[in-house]
C-alpha positions in Angstrom: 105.4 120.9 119.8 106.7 120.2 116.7 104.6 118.8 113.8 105.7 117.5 110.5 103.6 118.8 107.3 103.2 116.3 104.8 103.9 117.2 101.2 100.8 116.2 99.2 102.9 114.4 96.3 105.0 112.3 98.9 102.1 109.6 99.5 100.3 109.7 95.9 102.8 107.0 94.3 102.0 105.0 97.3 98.2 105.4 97.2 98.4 104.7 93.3 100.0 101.3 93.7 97.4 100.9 97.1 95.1 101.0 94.7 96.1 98.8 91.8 97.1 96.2 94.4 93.5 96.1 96.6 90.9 95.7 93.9 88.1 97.1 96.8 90.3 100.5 96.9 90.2 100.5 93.1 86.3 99.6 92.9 86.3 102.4 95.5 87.8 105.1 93.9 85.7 104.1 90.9 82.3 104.3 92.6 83.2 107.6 94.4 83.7 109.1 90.5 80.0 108.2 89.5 78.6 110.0 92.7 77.2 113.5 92.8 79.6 115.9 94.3 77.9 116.5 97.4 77.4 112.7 98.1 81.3 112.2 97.3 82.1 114.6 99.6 80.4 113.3 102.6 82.0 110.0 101.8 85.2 111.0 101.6 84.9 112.7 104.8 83.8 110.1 106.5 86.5 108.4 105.2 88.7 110.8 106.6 87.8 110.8 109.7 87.5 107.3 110.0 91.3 107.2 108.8 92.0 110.0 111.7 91.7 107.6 114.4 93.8 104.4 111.7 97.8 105.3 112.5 98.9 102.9 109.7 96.7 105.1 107.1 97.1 108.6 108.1 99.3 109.5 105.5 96.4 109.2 103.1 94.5 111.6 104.9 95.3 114.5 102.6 95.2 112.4 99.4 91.4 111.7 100.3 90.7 115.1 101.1 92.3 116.2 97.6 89.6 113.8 95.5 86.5 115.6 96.8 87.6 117.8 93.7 86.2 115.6 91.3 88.6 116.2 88.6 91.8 115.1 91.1 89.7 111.9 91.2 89.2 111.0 87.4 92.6 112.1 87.3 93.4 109.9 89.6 91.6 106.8 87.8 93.3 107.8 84.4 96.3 107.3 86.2 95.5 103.7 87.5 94.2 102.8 84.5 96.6 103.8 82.6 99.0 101.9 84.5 96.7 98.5 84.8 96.5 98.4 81.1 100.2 98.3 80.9 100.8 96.0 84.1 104.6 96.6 85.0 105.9 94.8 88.1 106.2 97.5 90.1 105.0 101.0 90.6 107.6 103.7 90.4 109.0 107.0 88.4 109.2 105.1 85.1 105.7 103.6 85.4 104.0 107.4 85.8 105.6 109.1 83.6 102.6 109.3 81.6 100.5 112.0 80.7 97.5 111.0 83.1 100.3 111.2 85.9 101.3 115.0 84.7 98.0 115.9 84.8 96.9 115.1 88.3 99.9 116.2 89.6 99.0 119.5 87.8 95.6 119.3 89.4 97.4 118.5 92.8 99.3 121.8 92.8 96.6 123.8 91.5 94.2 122.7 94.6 
């Protein structure tokens, strides 16, 4: 059987705007930050597996799994709020090419 291996930066663009657009993912993401690391990480696992059996949010899987290290998470609320404050139409290249962006994609190929 063939599987496909998902590239950990092809779904973060798509989480990121997720995220700005759903408020309760944002608040989310923001509550997981404040949480002691052990706490965050049973969350987030939870969440995982809880988006193991959702088809439609599989692709997330491995973004989720990448903010139980806690910097990839306040890097990845920099980035959201960096992008809220300036409030473009639409999420794309132009939109992340800020320094908050470089920085958790740093974080995401360090992991």
């Amino acid at each position: 059987m063939i599987t496909k291996t998902i590239d950990p930066y092809e779904n973060v663009v798509d989480f990121i705007g997720a995220a700005i657009e759903a408020s309760e993912i944002n608040q989310m993401l923001l509550e997981l930050e404040k949480l002691p690391d052990k706490i965050r990480r049973t969350t987030l696992t939870k969440f995982v597996s809880d988006m193991h059996r959702d088809k439609e949010s599989i692709e997330f899987i491995q973004i989720m799994e990448m903010m139980m290290d806690r910097e990839v998470l306040q890097a990845m609320n920099n980035v959201i709020a960096d992008i809220q404050k300036t409030k473009p139409r639409s999420i794309n290249s132009k939109t992340l090419s800020s320094s908050s962006f470089t920085t958790l994609i740093g974080l995401i190929a360090a992991l």
